[in-house]
C-alpha positions as MATLAB code, in Angstrom:
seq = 'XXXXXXXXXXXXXXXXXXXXXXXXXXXXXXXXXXXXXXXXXXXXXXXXXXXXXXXXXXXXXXXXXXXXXXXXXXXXXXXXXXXXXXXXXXXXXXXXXXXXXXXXXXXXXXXXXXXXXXXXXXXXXXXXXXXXXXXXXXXXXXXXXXXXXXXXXXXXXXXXXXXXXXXXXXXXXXXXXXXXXXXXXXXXXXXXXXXXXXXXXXXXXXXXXXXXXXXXXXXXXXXXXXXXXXXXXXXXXXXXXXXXXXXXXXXXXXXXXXXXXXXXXXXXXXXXXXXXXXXXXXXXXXXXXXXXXXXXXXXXXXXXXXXXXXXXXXXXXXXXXXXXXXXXXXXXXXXXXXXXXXXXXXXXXXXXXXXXXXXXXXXXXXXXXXXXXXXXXXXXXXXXXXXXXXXXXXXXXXXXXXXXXXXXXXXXXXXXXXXXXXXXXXXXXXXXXXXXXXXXXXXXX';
ca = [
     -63.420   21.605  -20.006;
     -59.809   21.936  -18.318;
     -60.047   21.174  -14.877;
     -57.359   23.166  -13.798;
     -56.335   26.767  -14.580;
     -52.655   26.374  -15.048;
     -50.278   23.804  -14.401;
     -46.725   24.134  -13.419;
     -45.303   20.458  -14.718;
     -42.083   18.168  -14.131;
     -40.724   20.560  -11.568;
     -39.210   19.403   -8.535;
     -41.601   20.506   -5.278;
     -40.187   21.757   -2.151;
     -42.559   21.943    0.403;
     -43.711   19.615    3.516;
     -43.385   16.305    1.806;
     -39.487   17.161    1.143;
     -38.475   17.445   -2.619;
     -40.168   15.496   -5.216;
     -40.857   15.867   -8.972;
     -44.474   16.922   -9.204;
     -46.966   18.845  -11.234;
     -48.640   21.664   -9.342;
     -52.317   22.151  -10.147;
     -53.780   25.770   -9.854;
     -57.648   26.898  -10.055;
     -58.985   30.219   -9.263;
     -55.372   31.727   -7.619;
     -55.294   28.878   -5.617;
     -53.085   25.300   -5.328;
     -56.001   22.410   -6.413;
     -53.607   19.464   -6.366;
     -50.315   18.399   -5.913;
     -48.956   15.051   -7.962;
     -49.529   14.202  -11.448;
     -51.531   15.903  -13.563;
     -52.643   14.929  -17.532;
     -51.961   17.381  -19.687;
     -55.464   17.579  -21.259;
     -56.789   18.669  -17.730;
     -54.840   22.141  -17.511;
     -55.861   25.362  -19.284;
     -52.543   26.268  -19.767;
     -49.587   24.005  -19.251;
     -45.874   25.625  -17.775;
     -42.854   23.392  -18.471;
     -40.870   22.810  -15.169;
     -38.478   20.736  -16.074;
     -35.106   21.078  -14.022;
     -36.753   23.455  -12.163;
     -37.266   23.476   -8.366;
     -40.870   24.834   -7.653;
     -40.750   26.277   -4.126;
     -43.207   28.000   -1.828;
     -43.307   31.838   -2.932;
     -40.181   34.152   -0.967;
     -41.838   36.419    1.727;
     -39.757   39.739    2.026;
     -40.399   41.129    5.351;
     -38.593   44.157    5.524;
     -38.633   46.194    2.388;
     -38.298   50.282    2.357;
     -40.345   51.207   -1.402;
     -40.333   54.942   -0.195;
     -43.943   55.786   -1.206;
     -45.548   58.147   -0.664;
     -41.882   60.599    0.135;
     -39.064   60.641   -1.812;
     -40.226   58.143   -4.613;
     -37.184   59.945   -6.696;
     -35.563   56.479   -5.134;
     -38.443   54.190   -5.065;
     -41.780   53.828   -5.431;
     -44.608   51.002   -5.102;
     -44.462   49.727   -8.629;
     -40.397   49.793   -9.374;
     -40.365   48.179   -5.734;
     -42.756   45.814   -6.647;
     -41.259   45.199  -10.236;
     -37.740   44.507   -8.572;
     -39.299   41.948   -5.839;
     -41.110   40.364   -8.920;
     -38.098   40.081  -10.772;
     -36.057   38.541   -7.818;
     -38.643   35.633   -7.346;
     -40.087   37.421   -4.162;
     -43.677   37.021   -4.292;
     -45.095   38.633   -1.381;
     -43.786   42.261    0.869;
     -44.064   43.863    3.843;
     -43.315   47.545    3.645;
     -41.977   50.015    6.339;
     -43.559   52.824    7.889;
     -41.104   55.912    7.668;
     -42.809   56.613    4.381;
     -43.430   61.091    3.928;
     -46.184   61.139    5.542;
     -45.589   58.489    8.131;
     -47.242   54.938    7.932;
     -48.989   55.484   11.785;
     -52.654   56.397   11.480;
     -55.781   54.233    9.783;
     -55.725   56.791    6.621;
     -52.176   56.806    5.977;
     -52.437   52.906    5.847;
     -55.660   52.717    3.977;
     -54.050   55.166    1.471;
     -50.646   52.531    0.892;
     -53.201   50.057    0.030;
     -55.007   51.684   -2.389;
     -52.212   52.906   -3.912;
     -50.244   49.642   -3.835;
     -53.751   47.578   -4.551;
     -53.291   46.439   -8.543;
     -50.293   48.707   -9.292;
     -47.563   46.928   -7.421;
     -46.421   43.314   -9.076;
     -46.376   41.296   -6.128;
     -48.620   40.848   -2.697;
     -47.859   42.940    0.082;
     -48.861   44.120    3.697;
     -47.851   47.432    5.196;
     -46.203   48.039    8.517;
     -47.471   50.692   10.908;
     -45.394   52.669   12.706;
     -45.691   52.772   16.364;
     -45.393   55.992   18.021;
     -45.712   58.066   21.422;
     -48.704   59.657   19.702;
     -50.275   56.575   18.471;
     -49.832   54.340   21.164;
     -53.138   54.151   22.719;
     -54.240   53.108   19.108;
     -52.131   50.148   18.456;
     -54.160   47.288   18.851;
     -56.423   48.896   16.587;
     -53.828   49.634   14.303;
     -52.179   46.228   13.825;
     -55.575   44.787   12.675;
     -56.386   47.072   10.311;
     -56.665   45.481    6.083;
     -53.165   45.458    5.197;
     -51.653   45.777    8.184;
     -48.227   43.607    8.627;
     -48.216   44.936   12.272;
     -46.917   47.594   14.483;
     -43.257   48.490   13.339;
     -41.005   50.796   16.353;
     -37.582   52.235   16.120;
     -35.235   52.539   18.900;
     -32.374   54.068   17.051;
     -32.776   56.549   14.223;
     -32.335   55.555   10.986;
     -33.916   56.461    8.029;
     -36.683   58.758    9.109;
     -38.044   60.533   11.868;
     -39.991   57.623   13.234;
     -37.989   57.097   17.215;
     -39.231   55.540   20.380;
     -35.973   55.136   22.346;
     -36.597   55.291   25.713;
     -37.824   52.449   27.607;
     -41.523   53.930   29.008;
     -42.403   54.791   25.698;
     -41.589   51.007   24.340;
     -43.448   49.785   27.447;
     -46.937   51.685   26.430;
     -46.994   50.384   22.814;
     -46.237   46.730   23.795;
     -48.468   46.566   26.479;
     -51.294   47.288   24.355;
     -49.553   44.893   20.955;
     -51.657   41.416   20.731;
     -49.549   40.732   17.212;
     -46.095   40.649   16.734;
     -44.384   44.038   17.013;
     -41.556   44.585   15.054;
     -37.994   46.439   16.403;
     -35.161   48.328   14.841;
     -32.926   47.659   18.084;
     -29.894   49.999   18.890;
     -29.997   52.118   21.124;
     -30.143   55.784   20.510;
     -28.720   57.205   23.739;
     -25.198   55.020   22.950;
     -25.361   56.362   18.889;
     -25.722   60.205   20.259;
     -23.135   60.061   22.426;
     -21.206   57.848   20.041;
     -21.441   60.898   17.021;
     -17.442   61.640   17.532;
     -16.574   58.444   16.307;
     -17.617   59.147   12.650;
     -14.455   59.948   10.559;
     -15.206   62.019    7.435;
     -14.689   60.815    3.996;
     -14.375   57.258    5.994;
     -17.602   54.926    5.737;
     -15.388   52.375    7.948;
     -15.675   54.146   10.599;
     -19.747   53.736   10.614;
     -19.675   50.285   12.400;
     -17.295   51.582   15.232;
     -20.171   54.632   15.811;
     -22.771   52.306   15.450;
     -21.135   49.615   17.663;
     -22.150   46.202   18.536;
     -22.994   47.605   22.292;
     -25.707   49.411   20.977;
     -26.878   47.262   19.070;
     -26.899   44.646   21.643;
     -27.745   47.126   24.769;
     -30.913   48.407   22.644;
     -32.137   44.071   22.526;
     -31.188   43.587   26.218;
     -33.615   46.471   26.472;
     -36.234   45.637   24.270;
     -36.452   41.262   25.919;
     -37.069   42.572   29.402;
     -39.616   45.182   28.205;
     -41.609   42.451   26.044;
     -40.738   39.426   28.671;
     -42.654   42.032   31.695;
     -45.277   42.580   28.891;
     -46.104   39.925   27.771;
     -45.501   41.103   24.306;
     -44.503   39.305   20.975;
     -41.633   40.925   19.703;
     -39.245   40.459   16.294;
     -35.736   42.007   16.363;
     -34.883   42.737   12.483;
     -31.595   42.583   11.211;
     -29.238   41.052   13.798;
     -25.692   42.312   13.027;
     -24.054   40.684   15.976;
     -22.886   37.490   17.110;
     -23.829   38.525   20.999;
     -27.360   39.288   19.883;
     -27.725   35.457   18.671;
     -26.592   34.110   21.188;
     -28.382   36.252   23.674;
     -32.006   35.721   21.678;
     -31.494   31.954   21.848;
     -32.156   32.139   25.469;
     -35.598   34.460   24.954;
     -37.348   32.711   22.235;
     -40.398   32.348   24.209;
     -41.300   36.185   23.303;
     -38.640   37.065   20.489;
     -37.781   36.033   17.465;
     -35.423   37.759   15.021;
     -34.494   38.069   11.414;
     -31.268   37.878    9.413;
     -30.178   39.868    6.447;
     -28.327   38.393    2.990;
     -25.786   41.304    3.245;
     -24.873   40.586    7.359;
     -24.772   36.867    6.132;
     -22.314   37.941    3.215;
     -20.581   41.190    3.460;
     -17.901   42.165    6.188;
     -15.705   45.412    7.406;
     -13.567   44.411    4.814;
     -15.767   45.150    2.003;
     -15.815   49.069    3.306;
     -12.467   49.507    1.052;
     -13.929   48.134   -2.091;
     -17.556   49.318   -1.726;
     -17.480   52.025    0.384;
     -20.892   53.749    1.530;
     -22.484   51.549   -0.949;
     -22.514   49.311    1.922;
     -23.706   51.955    4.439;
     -26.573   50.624    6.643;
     -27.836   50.247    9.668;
     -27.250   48.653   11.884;
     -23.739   48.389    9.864;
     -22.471   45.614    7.877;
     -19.291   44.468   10.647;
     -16.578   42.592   11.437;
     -16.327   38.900   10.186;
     -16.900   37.196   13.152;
     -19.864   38.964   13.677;
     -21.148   37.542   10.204;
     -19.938   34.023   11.386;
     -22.343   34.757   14.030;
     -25.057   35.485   12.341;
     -24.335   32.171   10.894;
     -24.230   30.402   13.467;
     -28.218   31.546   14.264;
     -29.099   29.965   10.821;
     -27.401   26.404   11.488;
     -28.966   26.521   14.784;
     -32.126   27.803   14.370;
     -32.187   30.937   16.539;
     -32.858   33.098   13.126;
     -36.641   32.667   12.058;
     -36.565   35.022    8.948;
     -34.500   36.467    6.037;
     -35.454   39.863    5.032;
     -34.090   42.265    2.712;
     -34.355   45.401    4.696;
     -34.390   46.763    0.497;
     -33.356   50.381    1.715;
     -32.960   52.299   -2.036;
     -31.423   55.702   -2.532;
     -29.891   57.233   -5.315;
     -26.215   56.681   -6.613;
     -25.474   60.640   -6.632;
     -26.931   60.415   -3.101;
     -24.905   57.569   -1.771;
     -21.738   59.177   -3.479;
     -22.140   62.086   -0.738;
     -18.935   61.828    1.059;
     -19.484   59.862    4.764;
     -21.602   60.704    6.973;
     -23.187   62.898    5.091;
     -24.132   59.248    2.606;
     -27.501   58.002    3.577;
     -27.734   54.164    4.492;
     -29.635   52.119    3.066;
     -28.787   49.652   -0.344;
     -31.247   47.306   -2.382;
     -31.630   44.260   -1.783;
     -35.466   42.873   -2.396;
     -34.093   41.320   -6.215;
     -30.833   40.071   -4.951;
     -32.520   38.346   -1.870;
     -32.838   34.908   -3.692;
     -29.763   34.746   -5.846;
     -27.005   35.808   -2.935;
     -28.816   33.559   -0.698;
     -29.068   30.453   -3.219;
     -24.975   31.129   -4.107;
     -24.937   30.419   -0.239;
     -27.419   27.216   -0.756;
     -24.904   25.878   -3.714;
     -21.446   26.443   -1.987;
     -22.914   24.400    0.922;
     -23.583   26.974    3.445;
     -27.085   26.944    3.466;
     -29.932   24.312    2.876;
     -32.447   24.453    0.304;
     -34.738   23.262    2.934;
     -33.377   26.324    5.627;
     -34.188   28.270    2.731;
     -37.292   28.008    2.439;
     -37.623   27.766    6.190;
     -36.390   31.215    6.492;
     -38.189   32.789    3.619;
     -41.664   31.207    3.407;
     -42.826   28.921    6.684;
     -40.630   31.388    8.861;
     -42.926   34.437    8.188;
     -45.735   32.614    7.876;
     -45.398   31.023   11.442;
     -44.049   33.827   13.020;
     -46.096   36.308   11.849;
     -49.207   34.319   10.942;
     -50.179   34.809    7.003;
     -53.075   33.353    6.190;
     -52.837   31.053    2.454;
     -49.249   31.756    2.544;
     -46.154   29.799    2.952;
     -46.674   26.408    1.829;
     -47.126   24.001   -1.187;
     -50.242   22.647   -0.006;
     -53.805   21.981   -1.443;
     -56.124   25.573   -0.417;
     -52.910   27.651   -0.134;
     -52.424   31.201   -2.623;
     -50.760   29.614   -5.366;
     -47.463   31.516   -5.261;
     -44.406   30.225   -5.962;
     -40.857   30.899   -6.614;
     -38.991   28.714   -9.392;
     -35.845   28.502   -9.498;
     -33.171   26.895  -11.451;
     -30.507   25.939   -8.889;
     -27.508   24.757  -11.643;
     -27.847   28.191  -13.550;
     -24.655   30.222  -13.162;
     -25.204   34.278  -13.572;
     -23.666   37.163  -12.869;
     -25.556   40.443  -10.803;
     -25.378   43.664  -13.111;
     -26.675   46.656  -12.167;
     -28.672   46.996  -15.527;
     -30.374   43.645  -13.937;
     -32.031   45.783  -11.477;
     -35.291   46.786  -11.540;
     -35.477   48.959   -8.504;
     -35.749   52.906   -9.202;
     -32.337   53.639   -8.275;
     -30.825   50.726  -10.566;
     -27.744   49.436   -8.401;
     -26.842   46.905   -6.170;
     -23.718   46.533   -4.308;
     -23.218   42.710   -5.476;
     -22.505   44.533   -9.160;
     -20.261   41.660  -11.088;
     -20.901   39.125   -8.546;
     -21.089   35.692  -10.136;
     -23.741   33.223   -8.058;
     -25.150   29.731   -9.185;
     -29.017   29.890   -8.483;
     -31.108   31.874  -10.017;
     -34.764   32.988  -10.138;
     -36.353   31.694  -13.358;
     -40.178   32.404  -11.989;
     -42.599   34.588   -9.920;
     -45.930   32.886   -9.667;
     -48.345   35.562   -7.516;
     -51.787   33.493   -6.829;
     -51.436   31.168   -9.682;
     -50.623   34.460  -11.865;
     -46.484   33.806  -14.142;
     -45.949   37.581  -13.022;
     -42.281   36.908  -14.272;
     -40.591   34.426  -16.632;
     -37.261   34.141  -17.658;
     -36.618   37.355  -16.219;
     -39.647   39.203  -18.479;
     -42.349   40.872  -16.710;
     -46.043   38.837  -17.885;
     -48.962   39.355  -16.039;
     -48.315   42.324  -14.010;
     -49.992   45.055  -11.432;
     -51.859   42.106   -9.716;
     -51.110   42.835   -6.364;
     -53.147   42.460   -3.633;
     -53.214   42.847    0.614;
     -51.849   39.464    1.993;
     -54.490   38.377    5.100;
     -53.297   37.229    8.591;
     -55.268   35.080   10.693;
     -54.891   37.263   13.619;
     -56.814   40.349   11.443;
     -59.423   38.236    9.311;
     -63.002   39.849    9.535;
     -65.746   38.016   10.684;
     -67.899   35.931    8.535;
     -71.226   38.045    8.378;
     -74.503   36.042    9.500;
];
């Protein structure tokens, strides 16, 4: 009898140890041993060769629009296009139709998302005025990433933007609480500076005061608080270098497109780069930068934001914002890894141990011995070009359209499950809640 499930052979291992060629073990969803393995001992054998094998991609910030307007998005084409992009596990945002803030509204997102979607996932619930009392009930629900606020208004109608009503949910937050920070008094008194027909003009509404006035904000709150807080997608270079000095409570997350798009890009692409906070100026992206080679950014999310093509052809500002981004996650930021901007190592750093430290996953993160068997093999020589027919999200586009990158996701392994191969969907609908050690239940006596 086999004594191991599956094994994933010859591949090169990026985990603790460094990088090594190793064959990776799996029994019952789970990693059983790490080194080398005779063939005759594995169920099923998985040629690795070339490959690098490394810990599965954790997408933090992902927008899959269900239940709402799933015309754009829903669990499963979500799913299917963080599957396809070697992303193995998701968190998903609130400002769902109804909104993510109450115990049923989360317990229905699991059930629906519980073997239909491809990939693992939790759910973040939205903290409100209404549910504040609530939240440390909330945030430790089955399936629950954590307690999600927004300061500015985005996509939505999910707004806290005053600082009282910040202060009540933190004070009551024992996990991490996560922030969309600008600040909504600046934006609505900033609505003049929108120029019609001109989605340029969205980062000089949307400026890098509020941004950074709405973080100044949100530090003090969770410093007097006590609270835990993550700032997603920093846009500017003043944030960085502001949340270096407040570490102690905050850490923060980077996106691919404000580590590879600038103000420049508005001519070419238009509102199909329309999001918020906005894609900006280059030095602001060289800022962003410089919180990856120094360690200030913890995370790399997607902040995967679909809506239609007809619907992001409206003419600006009546364009929504929002782009994918879950699929193309991997293979923009692996370009970065081979044209020497980026580490394999930071890589992984930002997209596995970085959410599993931060926001404690439990069997997540690593290639170790008793972790979930999910990995993300890639093939770091292969040259390909992003198409929009590549795209497995509802709405089928993606601003890097004709984009040439070298790295590319060969695998998605999902508890010891090849959910994708070679870009082909295999053994799909598998998904399951991720667990965080903060929220485990107690062992019954």
């Amino acid at each position: 009898m086999p004594t191991y499930d599956r094994v994933f052979k010859g591949g090169t291992v990026v985990n603790q140890d460094g990088e090594g060629i190793r064959d990776v073990g799996v029994c019952g969803g789970r990693i059983a041993h790490i080194g080398s393995i005779a063939p005759q001992d594995a169920g099923e054998v998985i040629d690795c060769t070339g490959l690098h094998l490394l810990p599965g991609v954790i997408d933090s910030q992902v927008h899959f629009r269900e239940p709402g307007p799933t015309h754009k998005e829903d669990l499963e084409t979500g799913s299917r296009a963080a599957v396809l992009g070697g992303v193995t596990t998701v968190f998903e945002m609130p400002n769902t139709d109804p909104l993510t803030t109450s115990e049923a509204a989360l317990a229905d997102k699991v059930s629906r998302g519980r073997h239909r979607m491809h990939c693992d996932f939790a759910f973040w619930v939205g903290g409100t005025r209404e549910n504040a009392a609530d939240v440390a009930e909330l945030e430790r629900l089955p399936g629950a990433a954590g307690i999600k606020v927004f300061m500015g208004s985005s996509t939505g109608s999910l707004l806290v933007e005053d600082d009282a009503g910040v202060t009540e949910i933190l004070k009551r937050t024992r996990r991490r609480a996560a922030f969309h920070s600008e600040d909504e008094f600046r934006l609505r008194e900033r609505l003049g500076e929108r120029v019609a027909d001109d989605p340029s003009s969205h980062p000089v509404w949307r400026d890098e005061t509020a941004a950074m006035q709405c973080t100044e904000r949100l530090v003090r709150i969770a410093e007097a608080t006590g609270a835990r807080i993550h700032v997603l997608h920093i846009s500017t270079a003043e944030e960085i270098l502001f949340l270096a000095q407040h570490k102690a409570n905050a850490t923060c997350e980077a996106t691919p497109h404000h580590l590879t798009l600038t103000a420049d890009d508005y001519d070419r692409l238009g509102t199909l780069i329309q999001m918020n906070p906005p894609v900006r100026h280059p030095r602001h992206r060289d800022g962003v930068w410089h919180g990856i080679s120094q360690g200030i950014v913890d995370v790399l999310g997607s902040d995967h934001a679909p809506h239609t093509l007809e619907e992001k052809s409206k003419p600006y500002p009546q364009s929504p914002s929002g782009m994918t981004g879950v699929q193309t996650l991997v293979p923009i930021m692996l370009d970065h890894v081979a044209n020497g901007r980026l580490s394999l190592a930071r890589f992984v750093d930002l997209t596995s141990a970085g959410p599993q430290r931060i926001f404690g996953l439990s069997g997540k993160g690593r290639i170790a011995v008793g972790y979930d068997a999910d990995l993300t093999v890639v093939d770091l020589k292969r040259q390909e070009t992003i198409r929009n027919d590549w795209i497995g999200s509802r709405s089928q586009w993606t601003p890097y359209d004709g984009k040439v990158v070298t790295g590319w996701p060969v695998g998605t392994v999902v508890r010891g499950r090849r959910v994708m191969w070679e870009g082909d969907l295999i053994e799909t609908s598998g998904g399951e809640p991720a667990r965080f050690i903060e929220a485990l239940p107690a062992a019954s006596s």
